[in-house]
C-alpha positions as CSV (number, residue, x, y, z in Angstrom):
1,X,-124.5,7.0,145.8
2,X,-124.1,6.6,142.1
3,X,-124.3,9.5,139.4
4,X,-127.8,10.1,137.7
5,X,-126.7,11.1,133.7
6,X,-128.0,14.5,134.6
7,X,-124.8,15.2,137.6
8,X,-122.5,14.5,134.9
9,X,-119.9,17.6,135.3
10,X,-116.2,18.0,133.7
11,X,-114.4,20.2,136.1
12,X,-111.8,22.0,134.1
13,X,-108.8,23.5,135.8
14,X,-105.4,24.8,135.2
15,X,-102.6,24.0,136.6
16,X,-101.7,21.2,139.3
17,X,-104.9,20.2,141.1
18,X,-102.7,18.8,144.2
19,X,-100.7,22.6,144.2
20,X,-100.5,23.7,147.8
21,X,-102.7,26.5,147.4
22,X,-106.4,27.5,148.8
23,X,-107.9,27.7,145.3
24,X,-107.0,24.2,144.5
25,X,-107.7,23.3,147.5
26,X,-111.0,24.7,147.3
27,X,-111.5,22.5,143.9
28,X,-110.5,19.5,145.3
29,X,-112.5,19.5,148.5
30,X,-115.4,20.5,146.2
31,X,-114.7,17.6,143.8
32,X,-115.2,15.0,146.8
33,X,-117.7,16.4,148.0
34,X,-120.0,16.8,144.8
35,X,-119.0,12.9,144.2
36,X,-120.3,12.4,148.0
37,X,-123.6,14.3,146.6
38,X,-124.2,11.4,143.7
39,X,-122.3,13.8,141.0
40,X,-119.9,11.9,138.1
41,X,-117.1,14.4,138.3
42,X,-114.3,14.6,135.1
43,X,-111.4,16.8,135.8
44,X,-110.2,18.0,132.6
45,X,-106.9,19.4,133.1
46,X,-105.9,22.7,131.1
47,X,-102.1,24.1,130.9
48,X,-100.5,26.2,133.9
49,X,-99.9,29.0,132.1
50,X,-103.1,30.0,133.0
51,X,-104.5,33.0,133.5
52,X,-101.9,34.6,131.0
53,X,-101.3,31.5,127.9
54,X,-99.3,31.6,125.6
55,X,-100.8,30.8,121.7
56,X,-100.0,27.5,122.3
57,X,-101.6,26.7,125.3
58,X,-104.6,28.8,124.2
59,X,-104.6,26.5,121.4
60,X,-104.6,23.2,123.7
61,X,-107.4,24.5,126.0
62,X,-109.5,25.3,122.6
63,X,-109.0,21.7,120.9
64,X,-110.2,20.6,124.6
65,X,-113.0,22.1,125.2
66,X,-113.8,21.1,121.0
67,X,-113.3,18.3,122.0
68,X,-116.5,17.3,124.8
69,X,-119.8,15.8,123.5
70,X,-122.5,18.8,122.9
71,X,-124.7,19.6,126.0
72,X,-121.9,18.7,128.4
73,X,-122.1,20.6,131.8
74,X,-118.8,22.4,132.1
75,X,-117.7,24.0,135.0
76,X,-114.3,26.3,134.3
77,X,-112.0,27.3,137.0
78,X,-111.8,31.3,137.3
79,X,-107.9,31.2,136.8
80,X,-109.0,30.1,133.7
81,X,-112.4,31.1,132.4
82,X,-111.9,34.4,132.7
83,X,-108.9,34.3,129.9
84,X,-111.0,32.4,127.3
85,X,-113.7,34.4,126.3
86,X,-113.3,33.5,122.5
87,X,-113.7,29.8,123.8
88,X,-116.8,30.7,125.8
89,X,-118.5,32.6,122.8
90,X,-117.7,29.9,120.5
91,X,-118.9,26.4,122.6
92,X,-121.2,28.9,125.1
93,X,-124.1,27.4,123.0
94,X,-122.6,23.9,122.3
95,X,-121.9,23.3,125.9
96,X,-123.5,24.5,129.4
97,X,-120.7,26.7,131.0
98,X,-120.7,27.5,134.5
99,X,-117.9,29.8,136.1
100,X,-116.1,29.2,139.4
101,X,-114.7,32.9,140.4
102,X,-112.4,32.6,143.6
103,X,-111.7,36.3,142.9
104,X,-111.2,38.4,139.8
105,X,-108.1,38.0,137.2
106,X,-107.6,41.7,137.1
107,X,-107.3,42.4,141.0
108,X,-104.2,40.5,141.4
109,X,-102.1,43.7,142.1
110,X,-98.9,43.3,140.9
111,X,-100.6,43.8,137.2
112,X,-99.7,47.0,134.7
113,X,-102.8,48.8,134.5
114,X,-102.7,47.9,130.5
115,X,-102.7,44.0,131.6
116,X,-104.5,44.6,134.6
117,X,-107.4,46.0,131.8
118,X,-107.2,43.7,129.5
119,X,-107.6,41.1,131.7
120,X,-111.1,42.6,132.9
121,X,-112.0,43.3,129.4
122,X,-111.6,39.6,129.2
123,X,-113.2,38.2,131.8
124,X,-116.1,40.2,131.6
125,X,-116.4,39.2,128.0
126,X,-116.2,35.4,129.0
127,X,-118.2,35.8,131.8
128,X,-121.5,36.8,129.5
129,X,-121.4,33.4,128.2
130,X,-121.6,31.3,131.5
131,X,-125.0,29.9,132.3
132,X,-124.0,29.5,136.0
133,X,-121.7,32.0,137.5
134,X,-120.7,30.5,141.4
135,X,-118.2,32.6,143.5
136,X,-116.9,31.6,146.6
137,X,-117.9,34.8,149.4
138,X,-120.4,37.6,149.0
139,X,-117.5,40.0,148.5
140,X,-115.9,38.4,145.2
141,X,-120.0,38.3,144.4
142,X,-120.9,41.7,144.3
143,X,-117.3,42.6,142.6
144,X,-118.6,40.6,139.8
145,X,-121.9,41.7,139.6
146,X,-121.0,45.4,139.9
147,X,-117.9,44.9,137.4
148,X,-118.6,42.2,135.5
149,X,-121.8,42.8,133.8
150,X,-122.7,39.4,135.9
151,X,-125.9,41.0,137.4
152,X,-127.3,39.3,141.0
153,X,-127.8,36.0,140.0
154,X,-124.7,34.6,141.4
155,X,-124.4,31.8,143.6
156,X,-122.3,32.0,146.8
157,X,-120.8,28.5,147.4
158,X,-117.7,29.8,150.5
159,X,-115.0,27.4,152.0
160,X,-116.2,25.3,154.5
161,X,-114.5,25.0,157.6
162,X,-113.0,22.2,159.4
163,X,-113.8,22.7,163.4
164,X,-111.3,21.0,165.6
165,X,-112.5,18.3,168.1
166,X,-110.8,20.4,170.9
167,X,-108.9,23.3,171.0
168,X,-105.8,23.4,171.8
169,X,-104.2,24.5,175.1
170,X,-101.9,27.6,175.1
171,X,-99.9,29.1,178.0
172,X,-100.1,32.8,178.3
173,X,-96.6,32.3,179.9
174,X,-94.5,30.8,176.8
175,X,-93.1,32.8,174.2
176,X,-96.2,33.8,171.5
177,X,-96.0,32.3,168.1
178,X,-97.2,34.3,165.4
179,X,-98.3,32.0,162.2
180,X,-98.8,33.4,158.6
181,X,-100.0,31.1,156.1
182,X,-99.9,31.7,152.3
183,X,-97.9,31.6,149.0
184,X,-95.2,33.6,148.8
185,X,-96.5,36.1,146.1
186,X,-96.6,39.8,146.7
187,X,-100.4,39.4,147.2
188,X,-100.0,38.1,150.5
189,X,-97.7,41.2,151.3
190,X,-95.6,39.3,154.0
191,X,-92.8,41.6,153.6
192,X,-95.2,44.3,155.3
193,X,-95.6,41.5,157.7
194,X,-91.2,41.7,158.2
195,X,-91.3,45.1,158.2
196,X,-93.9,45.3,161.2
197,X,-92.0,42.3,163.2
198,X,-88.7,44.9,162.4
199,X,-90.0,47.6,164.7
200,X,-91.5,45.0,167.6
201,X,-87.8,43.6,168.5
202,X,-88.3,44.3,172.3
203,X,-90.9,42.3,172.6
204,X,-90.6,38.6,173.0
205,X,-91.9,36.5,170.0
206,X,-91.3,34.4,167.1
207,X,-92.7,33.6,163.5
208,X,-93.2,31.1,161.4
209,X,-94.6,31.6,157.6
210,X,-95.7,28.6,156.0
211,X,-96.7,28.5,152.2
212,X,-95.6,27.6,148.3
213,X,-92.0,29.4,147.8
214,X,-92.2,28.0,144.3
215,X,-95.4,30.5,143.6
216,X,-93.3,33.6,142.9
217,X,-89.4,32.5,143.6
218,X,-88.4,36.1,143.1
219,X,-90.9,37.2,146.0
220,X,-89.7,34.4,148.1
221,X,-86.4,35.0,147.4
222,X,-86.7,39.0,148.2
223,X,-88.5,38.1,151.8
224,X,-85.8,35.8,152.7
225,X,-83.4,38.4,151.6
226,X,-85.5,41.4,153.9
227,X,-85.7,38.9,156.6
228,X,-81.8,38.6,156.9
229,X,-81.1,42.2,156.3
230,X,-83.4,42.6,159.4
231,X,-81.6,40.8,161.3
232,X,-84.5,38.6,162.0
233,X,-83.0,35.6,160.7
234,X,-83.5,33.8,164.0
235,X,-86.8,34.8,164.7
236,X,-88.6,34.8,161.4
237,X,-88.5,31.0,159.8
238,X,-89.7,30.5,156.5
239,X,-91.2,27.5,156.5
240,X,-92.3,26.6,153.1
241,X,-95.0,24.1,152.2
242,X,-95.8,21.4,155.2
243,X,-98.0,18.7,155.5
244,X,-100.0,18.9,158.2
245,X,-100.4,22.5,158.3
246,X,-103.0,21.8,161.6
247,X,-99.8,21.2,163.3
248,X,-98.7,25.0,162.8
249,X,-102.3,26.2,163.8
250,X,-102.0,24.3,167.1
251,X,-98.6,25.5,168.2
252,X,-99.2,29.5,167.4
253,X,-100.6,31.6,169.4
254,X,-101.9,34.9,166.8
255,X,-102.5,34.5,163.2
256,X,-100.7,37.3,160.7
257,X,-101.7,37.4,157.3
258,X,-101.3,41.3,155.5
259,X,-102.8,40.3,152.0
260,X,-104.1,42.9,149.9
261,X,-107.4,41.2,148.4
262,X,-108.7,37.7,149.7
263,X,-111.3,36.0,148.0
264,X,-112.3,34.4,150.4
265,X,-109.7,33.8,153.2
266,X,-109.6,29.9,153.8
267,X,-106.1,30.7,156.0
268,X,-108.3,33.1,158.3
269,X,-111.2,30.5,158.5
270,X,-109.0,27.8,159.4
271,X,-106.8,29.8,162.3
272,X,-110.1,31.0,163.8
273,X,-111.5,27.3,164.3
274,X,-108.3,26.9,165.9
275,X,-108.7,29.8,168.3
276,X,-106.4,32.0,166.8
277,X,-106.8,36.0,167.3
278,X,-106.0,37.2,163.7
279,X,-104.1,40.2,162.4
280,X,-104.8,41.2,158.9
281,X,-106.0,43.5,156.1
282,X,-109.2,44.4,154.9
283,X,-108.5,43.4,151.1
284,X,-111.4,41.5,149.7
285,X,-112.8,39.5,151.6
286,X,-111.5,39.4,154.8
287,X,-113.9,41.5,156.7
288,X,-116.4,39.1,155.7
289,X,-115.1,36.4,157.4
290,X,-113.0,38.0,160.4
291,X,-115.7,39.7,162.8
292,X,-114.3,42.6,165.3
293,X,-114.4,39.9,168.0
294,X,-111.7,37.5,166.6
295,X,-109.0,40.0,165.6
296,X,-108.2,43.5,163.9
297,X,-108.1,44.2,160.5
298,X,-105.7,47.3,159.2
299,X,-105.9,48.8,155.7
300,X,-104.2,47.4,153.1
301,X,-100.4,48.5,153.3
302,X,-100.7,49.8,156.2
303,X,-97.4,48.7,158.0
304,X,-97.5,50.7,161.4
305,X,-101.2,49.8,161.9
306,X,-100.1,46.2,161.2
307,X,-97.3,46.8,163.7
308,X,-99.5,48.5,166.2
309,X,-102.4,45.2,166.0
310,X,-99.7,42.7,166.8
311,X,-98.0,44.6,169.6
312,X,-101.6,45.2,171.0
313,X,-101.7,41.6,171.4
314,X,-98.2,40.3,172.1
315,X,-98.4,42.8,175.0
316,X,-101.4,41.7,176.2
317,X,-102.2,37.7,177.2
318,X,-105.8,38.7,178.6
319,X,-106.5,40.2,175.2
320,X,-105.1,37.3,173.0
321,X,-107.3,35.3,175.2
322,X,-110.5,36.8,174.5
323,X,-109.9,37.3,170.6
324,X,-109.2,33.5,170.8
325,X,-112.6,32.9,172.7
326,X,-114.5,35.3,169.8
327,X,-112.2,33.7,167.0
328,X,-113.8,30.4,168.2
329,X,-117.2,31.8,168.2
330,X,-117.1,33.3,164.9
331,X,-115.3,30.1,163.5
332,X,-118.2,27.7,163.8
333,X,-120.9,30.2,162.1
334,X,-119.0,29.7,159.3
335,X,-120.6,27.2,156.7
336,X,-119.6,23.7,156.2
337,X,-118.1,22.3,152.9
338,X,-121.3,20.0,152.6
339,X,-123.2,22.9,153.1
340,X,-121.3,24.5,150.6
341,X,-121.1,21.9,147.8
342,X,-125.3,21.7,148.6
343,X,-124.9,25.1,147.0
344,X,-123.2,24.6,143.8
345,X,-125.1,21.4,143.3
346,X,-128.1,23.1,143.0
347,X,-126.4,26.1,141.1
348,X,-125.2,23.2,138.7
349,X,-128.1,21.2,138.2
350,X,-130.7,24.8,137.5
351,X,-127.9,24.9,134.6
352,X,-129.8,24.1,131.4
């Protein structure tokens, strides 16, 4: 299908669009799929020091963004739009900005409250100049409107989800795996994820954590570092990035994830098409997309109820069977990425 002059859309993100991560992952799939849809789409790459750039790098992402042809349609990555509100109050008239919000700047929560501010200031300032403001649940959707001066008019384009063409077979005799999948950034929280596994050591069980050490080295380097003083270096494997990360859904048996805010949660999505129960934290966005049936969901932080969700179901095959069942139920309710990109097609093209 080829592009009318009106699907003409620069996609700017920071960063490295092929980073093993679900937000660029998220823009790539969305990239394919709008070109699938008829859409010309430009990627204009801005620097990784995104969301937090230094004068030069502000500097660069300016001259770019001075650089497109008036009455472009511009869609900016939220890791970025939200730190360039003097850019969006300058070309907001020139050029047609739309905002992709995975989840807000400021609710990363490793931030000083001063940064943490500043960056809300910011976004919220930026945000008042996008003609098209698309987030990616209904969660990260009413933060903004509620926050973020957005109002309702958001669009709500989520992650599709890839449903296997069988499911897998697991035997309630073998020894259960228990998969996390995410960067290594204290976000994800996996060394609440350790510290649970430290107090389940009679039961049998291993672990595998799969995701970007290169994220946060000093996190990654910490959890290695708990792991070992554990004594869990035998049980716990750090996996790092992989390939096929299919492969890792297949061979597990439970899904452990403790993150403190999702915007989304493409990891739980994708280990409930694969009939995983899941084990996580209701930060975000997670609730939306992990019904009672498919698994249990703790507060935020809260080690012994994390502890207490996964020794409910490493003791218990009957159980781990039927969150499987409901994880595979809930799993294909969940929207498709055409469905998706249908969404921020149309958000796009109502852009004027």
């Amino acid at each position: 299908m080829s592009a009318s002059p009106s699907r003409h859309l620069v996609f700017a993100i920071p960063g490295d669009l092929d980073a093993p991560s679900g937000g660029y992952g998220y823009d790539r799939r969305m990239i394919a799929e709008l070109r699938a849809l008829g859409w010309q789409v430009d990627v204009m790459p801005l620097p990784a020091s995104f969301p937090m750039p230094g004068h030069a790098d502000m500097a660069a992402a300016a001259a770019a963004f001075a650089a497109l042809p008036d009455d472009a349609l511009v869609m900016v990555d939220g890791l970025a739009f939200g730190a360039l509100p003097d850019v969006a109050r300058r070309e907001g008239r020139r050029l047609r900005l739309a905002a992709l919000v995975h989840h807000p700047l400021a609710l990363e929560d490793v931030l000083s409250p001063p940064v943490a501010e500043a960056l809300r200031s910011s976004e919220r300032e930026a945000l008042a100049h996008a003609r098209a403001v698309v987030a990616t649940s209904r969660t990260t959707a009413r933060l903004l409107s509620i926050g973020f001066g957005v109002g309702t008019h958001v669009a709500v384009a989520p992650p599709g989800t890839e449903q296997p063409t069988s499911p897998p077979s697991r035997s309630p005799s073998r020894m259960p795996t228990i998969l996390s999948v995410g960067s290594l950034i204290p976000r994800k929280d996996h060394a609440l994820l350790v510290e649970a596994l430290a107090g389940l050591t009679e039961l049998p069980w291993r672990c595998r954590i799969v995701g970007s050490e290169t994220a946060d080295p000093a996190t990654a380097r910490a959890l290695k570092t708990q792991i070992a003083d554990a004594g869990l270096e035998r049980r716990i494997t750090v996996v790092g990035p992989v390939r096929d990360v299919g492969a890792e859904y297949r061979a597990a048996d439970i899904f452990a994830l403790p993150s403190r805010f999702e915007g989304y949660g493409m990891a739980f999505a994708e280990a409930m098409a694969h009939g995983l129960p899941v084990v996580g934290c209701d930060g975000g966005a997670v609730s939306e997309v992990v019904p009672a049936s498919a698994g249990t969901i703790v507060e935020p932080g809260d080690a012994a109820g994390f502890a207490r969700a996964l020794g409910a179901l490493l003791r218990d095959p009957a159980e781990r069977r039927r969150m499987a069942e409901g994880a595979r139920t809930a799993a294909a309710a969940l929207p498709t990425w055409g469905a998706s990109a249908q969404i921020l097609s149309d958000a796009l093209e109502a852009v004027r």
